[in-house]
C-alpha positions in Angstrom: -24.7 -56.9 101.8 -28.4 -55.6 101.3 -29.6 -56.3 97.7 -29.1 -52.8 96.4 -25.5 -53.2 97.0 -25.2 -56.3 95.4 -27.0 -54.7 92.0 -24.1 -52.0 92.2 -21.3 -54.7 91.7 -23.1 -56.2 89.2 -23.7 -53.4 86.9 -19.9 -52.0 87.4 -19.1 -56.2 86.4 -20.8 -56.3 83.4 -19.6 -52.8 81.9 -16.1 -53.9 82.7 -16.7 -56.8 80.4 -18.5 -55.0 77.4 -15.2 -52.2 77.9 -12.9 -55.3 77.2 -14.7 -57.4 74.5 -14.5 -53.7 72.4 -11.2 -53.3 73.2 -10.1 -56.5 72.3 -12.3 -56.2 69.1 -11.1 -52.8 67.9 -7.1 -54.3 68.1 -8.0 -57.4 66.3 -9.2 -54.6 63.0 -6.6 -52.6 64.0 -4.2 -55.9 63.2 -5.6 -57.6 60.1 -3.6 -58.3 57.1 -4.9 -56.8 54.0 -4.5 -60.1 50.9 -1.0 -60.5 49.1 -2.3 -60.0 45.8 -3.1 -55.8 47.1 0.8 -55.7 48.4 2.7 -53.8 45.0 6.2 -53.2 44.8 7.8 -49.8 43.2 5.7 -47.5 46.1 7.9 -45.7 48.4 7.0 -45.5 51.6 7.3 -42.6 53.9 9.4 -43.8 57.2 7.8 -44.3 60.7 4.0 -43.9 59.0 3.0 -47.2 60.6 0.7 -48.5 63.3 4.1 -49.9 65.1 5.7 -46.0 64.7 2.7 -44.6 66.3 -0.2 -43.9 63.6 -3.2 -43.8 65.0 -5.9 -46.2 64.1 -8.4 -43.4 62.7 -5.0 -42.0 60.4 -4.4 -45.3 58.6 -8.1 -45.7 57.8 -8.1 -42.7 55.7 -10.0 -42.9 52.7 -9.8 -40.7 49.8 -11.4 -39.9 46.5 -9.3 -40.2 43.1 -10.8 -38.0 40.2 -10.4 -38.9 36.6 -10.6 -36.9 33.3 -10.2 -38.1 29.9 -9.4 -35.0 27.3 -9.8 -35.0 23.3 -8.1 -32.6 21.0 -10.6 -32.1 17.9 -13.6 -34.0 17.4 -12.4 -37.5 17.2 -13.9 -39.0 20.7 -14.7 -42.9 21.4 -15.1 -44.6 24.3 -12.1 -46.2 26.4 -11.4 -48.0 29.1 -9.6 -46.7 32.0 -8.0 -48.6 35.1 -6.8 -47.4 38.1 -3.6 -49.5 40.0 -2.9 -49.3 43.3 0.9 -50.0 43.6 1.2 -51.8 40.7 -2.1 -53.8 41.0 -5.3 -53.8 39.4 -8.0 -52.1 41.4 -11.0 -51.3 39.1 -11.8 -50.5 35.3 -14.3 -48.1 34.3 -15.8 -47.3 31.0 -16.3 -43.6 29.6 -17.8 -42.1 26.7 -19.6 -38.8 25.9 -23.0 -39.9 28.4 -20.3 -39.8 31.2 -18.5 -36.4 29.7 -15.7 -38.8 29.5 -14.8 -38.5 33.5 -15.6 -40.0 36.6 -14.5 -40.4 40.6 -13.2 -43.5 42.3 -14.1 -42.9 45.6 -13.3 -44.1 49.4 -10.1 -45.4 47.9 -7.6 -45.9 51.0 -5.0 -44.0 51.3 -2.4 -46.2 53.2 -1.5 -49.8 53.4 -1.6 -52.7 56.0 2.0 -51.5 56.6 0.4 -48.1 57.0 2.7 -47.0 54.2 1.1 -44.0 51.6 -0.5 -46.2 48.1 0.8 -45.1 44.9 -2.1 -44.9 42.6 -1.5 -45.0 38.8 -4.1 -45.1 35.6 -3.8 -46.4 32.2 -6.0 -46.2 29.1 -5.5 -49.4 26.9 -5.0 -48.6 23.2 -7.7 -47.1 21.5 -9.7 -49.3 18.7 -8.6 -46.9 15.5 -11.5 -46.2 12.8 -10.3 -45.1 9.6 -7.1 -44.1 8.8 -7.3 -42.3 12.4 -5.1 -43.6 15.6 -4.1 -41.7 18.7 -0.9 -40.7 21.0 -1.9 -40.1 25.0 -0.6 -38.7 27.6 -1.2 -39.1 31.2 -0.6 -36.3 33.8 -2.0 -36.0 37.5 -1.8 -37.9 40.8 -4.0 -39.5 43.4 -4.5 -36.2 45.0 -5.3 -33.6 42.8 -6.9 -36.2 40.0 -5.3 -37.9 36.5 -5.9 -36.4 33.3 -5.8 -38.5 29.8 -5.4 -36.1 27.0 -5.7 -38.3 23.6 -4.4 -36.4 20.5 -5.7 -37.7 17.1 -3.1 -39.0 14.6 -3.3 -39.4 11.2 -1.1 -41.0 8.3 -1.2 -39.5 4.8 0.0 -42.2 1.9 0.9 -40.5 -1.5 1.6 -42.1 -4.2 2.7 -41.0 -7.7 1.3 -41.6 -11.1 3.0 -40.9 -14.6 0.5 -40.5 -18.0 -2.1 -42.4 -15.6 -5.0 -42.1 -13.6 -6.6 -44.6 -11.1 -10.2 -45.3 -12.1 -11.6 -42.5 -10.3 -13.3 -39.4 -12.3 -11.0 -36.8 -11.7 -12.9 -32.8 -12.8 -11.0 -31.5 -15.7 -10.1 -35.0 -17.3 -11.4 -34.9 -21.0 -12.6 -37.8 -21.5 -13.5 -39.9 -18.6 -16.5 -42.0 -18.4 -19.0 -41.8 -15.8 -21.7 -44.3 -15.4 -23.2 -44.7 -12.1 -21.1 -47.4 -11.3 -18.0 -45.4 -11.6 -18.8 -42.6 -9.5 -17.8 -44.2 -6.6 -14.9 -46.3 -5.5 -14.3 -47.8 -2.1 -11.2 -48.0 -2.0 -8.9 -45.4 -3.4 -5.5 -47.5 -2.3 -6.6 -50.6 -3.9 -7.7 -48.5 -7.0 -4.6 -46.8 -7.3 -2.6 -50.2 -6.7 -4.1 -51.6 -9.7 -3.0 -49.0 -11.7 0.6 -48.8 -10.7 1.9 -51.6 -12.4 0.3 -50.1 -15.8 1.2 -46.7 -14.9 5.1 -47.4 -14.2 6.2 -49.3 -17.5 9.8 -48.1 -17.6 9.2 -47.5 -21.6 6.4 -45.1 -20.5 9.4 -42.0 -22.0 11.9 -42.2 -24.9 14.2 -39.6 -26.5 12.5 -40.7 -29.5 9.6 -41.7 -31.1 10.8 -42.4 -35.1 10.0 -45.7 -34.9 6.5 -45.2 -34.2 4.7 -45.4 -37.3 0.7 -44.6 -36.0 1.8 -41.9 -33.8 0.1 -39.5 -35.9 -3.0 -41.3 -35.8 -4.6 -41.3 -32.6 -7.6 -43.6 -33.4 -5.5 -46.6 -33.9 -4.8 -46.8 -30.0 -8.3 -48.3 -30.6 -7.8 -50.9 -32.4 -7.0 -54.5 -30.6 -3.7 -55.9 -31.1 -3.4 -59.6 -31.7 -3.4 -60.7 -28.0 -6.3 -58.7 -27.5 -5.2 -55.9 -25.3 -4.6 -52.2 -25.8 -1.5 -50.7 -27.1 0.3 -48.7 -25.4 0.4 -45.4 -26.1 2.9 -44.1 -23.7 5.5 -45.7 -25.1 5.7 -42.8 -27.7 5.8 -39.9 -25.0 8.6 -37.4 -26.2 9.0 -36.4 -22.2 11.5 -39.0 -19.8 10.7 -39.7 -17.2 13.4 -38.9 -13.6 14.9 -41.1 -11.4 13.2 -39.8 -8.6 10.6 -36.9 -7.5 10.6 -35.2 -4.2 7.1 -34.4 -2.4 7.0 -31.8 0.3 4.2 -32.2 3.8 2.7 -28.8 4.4 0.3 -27.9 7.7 -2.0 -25.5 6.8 1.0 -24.6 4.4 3.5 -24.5 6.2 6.1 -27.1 5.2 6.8 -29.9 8.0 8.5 -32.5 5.8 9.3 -34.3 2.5 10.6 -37.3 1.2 11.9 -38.9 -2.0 9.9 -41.3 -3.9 11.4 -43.9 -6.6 10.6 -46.3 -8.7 12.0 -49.2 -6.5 10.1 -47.3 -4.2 6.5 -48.4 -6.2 6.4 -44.6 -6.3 4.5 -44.2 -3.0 5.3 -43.7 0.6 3.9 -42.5 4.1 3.9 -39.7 6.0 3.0 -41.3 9.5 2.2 -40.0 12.9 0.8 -36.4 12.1 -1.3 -34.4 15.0 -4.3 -34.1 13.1 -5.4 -30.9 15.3 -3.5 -28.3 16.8 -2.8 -28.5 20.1 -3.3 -24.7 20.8 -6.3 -24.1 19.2 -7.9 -27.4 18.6 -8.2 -26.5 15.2 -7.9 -29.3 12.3 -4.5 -29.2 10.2 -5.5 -28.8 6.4 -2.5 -31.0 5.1 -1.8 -30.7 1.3 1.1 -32.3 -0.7 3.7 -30.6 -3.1 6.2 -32.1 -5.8 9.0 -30.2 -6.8 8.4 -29.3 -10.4 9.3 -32.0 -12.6 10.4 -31.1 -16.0 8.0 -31.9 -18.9 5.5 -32.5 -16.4 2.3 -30.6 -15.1 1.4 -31.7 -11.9 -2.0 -32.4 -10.4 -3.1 -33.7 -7.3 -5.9 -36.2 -5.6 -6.8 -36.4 -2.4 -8.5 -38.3 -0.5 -9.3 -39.9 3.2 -6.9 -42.6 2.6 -4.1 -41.0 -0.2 -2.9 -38.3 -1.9 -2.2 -38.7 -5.8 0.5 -36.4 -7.2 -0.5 -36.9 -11.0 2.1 -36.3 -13.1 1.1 -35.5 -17.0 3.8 -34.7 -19.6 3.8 -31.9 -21.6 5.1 -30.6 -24.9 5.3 -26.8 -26.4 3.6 -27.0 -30.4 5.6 -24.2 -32.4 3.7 -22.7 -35.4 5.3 -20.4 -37.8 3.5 -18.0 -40.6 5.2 -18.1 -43.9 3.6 -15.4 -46.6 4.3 -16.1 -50.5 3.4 -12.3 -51.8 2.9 -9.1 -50.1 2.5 -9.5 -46.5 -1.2 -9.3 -44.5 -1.9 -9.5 -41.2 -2.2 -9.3 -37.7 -3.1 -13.0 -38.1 -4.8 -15.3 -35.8 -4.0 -19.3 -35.3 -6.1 -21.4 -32.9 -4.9 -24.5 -31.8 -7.2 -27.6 -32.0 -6.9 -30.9 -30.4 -8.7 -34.0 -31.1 -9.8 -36.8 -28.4 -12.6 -39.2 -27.5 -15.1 -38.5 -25.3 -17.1 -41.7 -23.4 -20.0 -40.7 -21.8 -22.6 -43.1 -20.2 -26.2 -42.5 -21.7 -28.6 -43.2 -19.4 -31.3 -44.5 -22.7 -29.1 -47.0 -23.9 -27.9 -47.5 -20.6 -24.2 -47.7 -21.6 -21.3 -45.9 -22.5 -20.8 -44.0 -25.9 -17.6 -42.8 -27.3 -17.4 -40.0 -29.8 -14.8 -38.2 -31.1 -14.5 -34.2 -30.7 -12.7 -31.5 -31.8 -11.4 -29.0 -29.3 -10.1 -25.6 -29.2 -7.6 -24.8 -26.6 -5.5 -22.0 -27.1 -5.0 -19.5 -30.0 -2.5 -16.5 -30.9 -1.9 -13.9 -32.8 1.0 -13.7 -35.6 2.4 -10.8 -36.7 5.6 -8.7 -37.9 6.1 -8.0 -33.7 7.0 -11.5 -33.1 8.4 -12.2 -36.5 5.0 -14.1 -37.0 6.4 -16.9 -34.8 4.6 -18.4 -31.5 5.3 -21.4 -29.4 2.0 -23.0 -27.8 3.0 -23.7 -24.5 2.5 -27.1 -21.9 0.0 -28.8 -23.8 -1.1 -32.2 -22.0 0.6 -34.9 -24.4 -2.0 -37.5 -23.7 -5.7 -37.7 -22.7 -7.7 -40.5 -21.1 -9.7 -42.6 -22.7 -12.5 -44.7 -21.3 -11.3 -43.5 -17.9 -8.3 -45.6 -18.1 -6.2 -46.2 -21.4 -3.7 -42.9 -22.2 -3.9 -41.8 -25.2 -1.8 -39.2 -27.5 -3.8 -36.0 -28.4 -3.7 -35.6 -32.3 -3.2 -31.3 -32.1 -3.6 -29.0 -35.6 -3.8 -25.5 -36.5 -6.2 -23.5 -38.2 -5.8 -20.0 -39.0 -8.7 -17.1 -39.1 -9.4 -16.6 -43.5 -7.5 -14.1 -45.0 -8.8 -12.7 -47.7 -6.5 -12.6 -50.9 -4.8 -15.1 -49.7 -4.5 -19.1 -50.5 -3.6 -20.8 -47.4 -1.5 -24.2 -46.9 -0.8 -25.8 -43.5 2.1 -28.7 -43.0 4.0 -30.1 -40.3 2.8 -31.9 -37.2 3.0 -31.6 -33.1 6.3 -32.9 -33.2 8.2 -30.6 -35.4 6.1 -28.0 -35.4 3.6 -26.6 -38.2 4.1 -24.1 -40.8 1.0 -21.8 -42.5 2.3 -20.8 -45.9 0.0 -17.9 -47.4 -0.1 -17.3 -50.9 -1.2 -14.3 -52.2 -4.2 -14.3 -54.5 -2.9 -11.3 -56.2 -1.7 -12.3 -59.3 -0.3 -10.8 -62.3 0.6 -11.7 -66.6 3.0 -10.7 -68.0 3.4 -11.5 -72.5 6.2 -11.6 -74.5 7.3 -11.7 -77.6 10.4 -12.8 -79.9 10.7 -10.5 -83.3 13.5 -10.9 -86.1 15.3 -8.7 -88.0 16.6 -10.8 -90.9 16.2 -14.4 -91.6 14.4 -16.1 -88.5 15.6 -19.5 -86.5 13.3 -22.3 -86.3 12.5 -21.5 -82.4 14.0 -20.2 -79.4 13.5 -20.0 -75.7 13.0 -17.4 -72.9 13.1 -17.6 -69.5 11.3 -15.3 -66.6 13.1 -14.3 -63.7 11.5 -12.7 -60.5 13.5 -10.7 -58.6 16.8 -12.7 -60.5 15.1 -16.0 -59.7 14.0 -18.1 -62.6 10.1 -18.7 -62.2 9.8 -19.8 -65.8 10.5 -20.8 -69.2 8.8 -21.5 -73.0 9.7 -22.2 -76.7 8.8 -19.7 -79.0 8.6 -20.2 -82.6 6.1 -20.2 -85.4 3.3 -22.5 -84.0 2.8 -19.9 -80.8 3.2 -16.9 -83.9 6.4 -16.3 -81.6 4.6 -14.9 -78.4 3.7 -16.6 -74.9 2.2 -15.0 -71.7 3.3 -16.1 -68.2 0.4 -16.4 -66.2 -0.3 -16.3 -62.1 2.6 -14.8 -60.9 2.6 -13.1 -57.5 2.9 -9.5 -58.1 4.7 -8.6 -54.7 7.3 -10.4 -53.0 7.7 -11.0 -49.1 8.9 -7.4 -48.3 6.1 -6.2 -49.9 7.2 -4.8 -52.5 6.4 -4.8 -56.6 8.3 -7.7 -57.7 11.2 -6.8 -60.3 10.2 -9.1 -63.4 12.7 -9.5 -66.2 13.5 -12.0 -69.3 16.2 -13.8 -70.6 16.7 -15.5 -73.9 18.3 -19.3 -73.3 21.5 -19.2 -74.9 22.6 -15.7 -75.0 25.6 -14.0 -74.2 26.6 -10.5 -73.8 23.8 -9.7 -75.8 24.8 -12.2 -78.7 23.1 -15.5 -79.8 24.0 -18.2 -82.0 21.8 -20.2 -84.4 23.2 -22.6 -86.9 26.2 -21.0 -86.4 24.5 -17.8 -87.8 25.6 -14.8 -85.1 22.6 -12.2 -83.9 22.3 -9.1 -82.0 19.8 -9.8 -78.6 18.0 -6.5 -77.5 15.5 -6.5 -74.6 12.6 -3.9 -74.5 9.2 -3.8 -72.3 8.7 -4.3 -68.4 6.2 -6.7 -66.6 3.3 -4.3 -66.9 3.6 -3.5 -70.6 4.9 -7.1 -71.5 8.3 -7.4 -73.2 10.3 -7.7 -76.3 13.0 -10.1 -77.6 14.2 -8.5 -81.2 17.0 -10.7 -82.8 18.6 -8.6 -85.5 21.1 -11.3 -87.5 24.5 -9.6 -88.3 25.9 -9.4 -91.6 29.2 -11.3 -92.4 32.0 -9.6 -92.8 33.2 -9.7 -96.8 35.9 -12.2 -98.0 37.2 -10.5 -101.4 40.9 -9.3 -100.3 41.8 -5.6 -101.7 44.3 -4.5 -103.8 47.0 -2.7 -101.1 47.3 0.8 -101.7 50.0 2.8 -102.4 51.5 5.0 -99.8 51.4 9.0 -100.4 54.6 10.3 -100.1 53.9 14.3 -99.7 55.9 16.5 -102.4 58.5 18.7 -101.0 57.7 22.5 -101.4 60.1 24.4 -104.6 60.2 27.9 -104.7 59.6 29.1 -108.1 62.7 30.0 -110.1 63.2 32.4 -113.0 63.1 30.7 -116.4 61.3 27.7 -114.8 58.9 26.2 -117.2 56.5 24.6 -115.1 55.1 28.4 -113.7 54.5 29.8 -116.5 51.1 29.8 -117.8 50.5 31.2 -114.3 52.3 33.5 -114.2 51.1 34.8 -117.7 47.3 34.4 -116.4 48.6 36.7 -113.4 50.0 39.4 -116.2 46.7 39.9 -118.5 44.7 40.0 -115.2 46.8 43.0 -114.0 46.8 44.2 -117.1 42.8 44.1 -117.2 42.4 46.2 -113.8 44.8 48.7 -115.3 42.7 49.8 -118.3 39.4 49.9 -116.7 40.4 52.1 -114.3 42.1 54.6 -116.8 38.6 54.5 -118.8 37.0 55.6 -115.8 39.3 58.4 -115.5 38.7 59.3 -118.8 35.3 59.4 -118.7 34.9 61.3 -115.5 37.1 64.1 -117.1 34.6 64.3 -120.0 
């Protein structure tokens, strides 16, 4: 064999021996057992996807890329952790926040197992770290092949919590009297602040059907004063509103109601709503949630709200009557303003410290008049104010009413009962009289004065007063309006008679109110007490013709002849004459 033969073999030799050693090198790979800590249970397995089925070596070294996505609703984004598991074990952790857009890849991941089974690839996100009152409920969607998606949806928890006559020591707009120095303007923690009111707030005397027993309730400024162990009294005690058993609050979503619940006094008047999507899913936008009690009796409600709680603030109320009463003829339309009084603390920033003064406010008025039978009813007033930011206090309420002229005004009564505004009109009238005798006089007398048939007064008259007296400052129209009706009365009389010392006399009235009257006593004679003789009774004399010869006719009857006698012989003489 020449020498170039001899090169042939050689070179055919040592390629058969490189073919081998990569043969034998490429089954060895092919072969290896991945570590026991990557082989998971809970993967199923699609059958006959092995090497020993048949899979080629370039199949079962498929790699492939897993993409991951972590999604917010609203603006509430912190960073997380993320791990990916590869049948149940712990392959890598990644961190995301808003540098990374809150996503990333893990890539060249394999896709089967030493047993040339298909991986099941799963993520987690650990819980997030809450801030605030803010927590979070995920969900996890996806697979290894089309990519996971986290979607974190922001929670929240609203606390309420009820308060009755009280307010925690927070300044709340529209609360007359609070004070506000710079330290109070602020308060950390609205919880803890409302907590350490509660026990205050909730004194089970705080209502009672009555308040008789309460002798200051009138005056206001003594909640001021210390008591003998030093703390303030409590002024609650006389609130004329109970308070109920229970209350119920409603949960409204941009008012719409979701839910409600009870709260009690075993209860510490508070309670959670928990778990609440703080933004809508569909839009992303942020859920305005408000609180609303079902209207308590007595009570006007208001409300606090903050990050951490809502406080339904529950303030009794009472309704202040007032009545117009007129003594007179009638005036009006009249107006009545009500009037509360109430300390004020302020902080003054030049004596750096609070000052308390006491005002006088107006807060409602009304008009009186013949429409609303000059009655009105002022309506929900607040029963108690705060003081000093934090002691309740009873509002001392009055009345005043708008001058009328003519008129004397007079205000009584209280909150409690009511007040009454009594005007008196200034239009006045006199009216004299006087007492006059007819015969021998008494030593004095009296007289009375009667309006409308009402007595309105009385006086002696006699000799010292020259038996005359005027009534002075009487009202000269009554409540209809109309001219009183005046008239007198002498004391003692009776069906127009009057006794004195057993003397009997005649009582006549004369005069009116304008022209002033007259009492005439005219004494009656007695009657006589001489007896007369009785008379004889008349017995009338029976009529007698006359007879002839009778006696007792005759002079007549002679005067009767001559006369005859007379008329004859003057007429013959005239006769005579005439024939001459």
């Amino acid at each position: 064999m020449n020498s170039r033969g001899l090169k042939r073999v050689m070179a055919v030799l040592f390629s058969f021996v490189l073919f081998m050693a990569a043969g034998i090198s490429v089954y060895a790979a092919t072969n290896e057992t991945q570590p026991a800590t990557r082989s998971t249970a809970g993967v199923v397995a699609t059958a006959g996807s092995g090497v020993a089925n048949g899979v080629s070596p370039s199949v079962a070294n498929e790699k492939i890329d897993i993409p991951l996505k972590v999604e917010w609703t609203g603006r509430d984004r912190v960073p997380v952790d993320v791990t990916l598991w590869a049948n149940g074990v712990r392959k890598q952790t990644v961190y995301l926040d808003y540098q990374k857009h809150w996503e990333h890849t893990f890539r060249d991941m394999p896709k089967y197992d030493e047993n040339g089974d298909e991986i099941k690839y799963t993520v987690t996100q650990p819980n997030i770290v809450t801030y605030g009152s803010f927590k979070y409920k995920t969900t996890i969607s996806g697979d290894a092949t089309s990519g996971f998606v986290i979607k974190n949806f922001s929670l929240i928890d609203i606390t309420v919590g009820k308060s009755w006559n009280m307010v925690p020591n927070i300044v709340i707009p529209g609360t007359p009297s609070p004070a506000d120095p710079p330290d109070m303007l602020f308060v950390t923690n609205v919880a803890d602040a409302f907590n350490e009111v509660m026990s205050y707030s909730l004194d089970t005397s705080l209502a009672t059907e009555t308040n008789s027993a309460d002798e200051d309730y009138d005056d206001p400024d003594n909640s001021s004063d210390d008591s003998d162990d030093g703390e303030q009294p409590d002024d609650r005690k006389k609130s004329k509103v109970a308070v109920p058993e229970s209350i119920t609050v409603k949960l409204l979503a941009d008012g719409r109601v979701v839910n409600s619940m009870q709260l009690t006094e075993d209860m510490n008047w508070t309670g959670k709503f928990e778990d609440l999507p703080r933004y809508d899913e569909r839009d992303n936008h942020e859920i305005k949630y408000t609180i609303e009690e079902t209207p308590v009796l007595g009570y006007k409600t208001e409300y606090l709200h903050t990050s951490v709680i809502d406080v339904v603030i529950n303030k009794s109320i009472i309704d202040i009557p007032v009545e117009k009463k007129w003594v007179g003829k009638k005036s009006g339309p009249v107006e009545v303003k009500l009037y509360r009084t109430c300390k004020v603390t302020k902080y003054d920033y030049n004596l750096n410290r609070n000052v308390t003064t006491t005002i006088d406010e107006e807060v409602d008025s009304a008009v009186l008049n013949d429409s609303n039978n000059w009655k009105h009813t002022f309506k929900d007033m607040y029963e108690f104010y705060i003081e000093d930011g934090e002691n309740p206090v009873i509002y001392k309420y009055y009345v005043k009413e708008v001058n009328v002229a003519g008129y004397d005004t007079v205000i009584t009564g209280d909150q409690n009962e009511g007040f009454i505004i009594t005007n008196t009109s200034t239009d006045k009238i006199s009216i004299p009289v006087e007492k006059k005798w007819v015969g021998e006089a008494a030593d004095n007398t009296k007289v009375k004065l009667f309006a409308d048939g009402s007595e309105v007064g009385e006086v002696e008259l006699n000799e010292a007063n020259n038996w005359k007296h005027v009534f002075t400052n009487l009202q000269k129209y009554n409540n209809s309006n109309k001219e009183i009706k005046y008239t007198v009365k002498e004391v003692g009389e009776d069906g127009n008679l009057i006794k004195f010392d057993g003397k009997s006399y005649k009582v006549i009235y004369k005069g009116n109110a304008a022209d002033g009257f007259t009492v005439t006593n005219e004494k009656e004679n007695p009657p006589s007490t001489t007896t007369p003789a009785p008379k004889k009774p008349s017995v009338p004399k029976k009529h007698i013709s006359p007879r002839t010869g009778d006696d007792s006719h005759l002079a007549l009857y002679t005067l009767m002849l001559g006369t005859a006698t007379s008329v004859l012989g003057l007429l013959y003489c005239r006769r005579r004459n005439k024939a001459n």
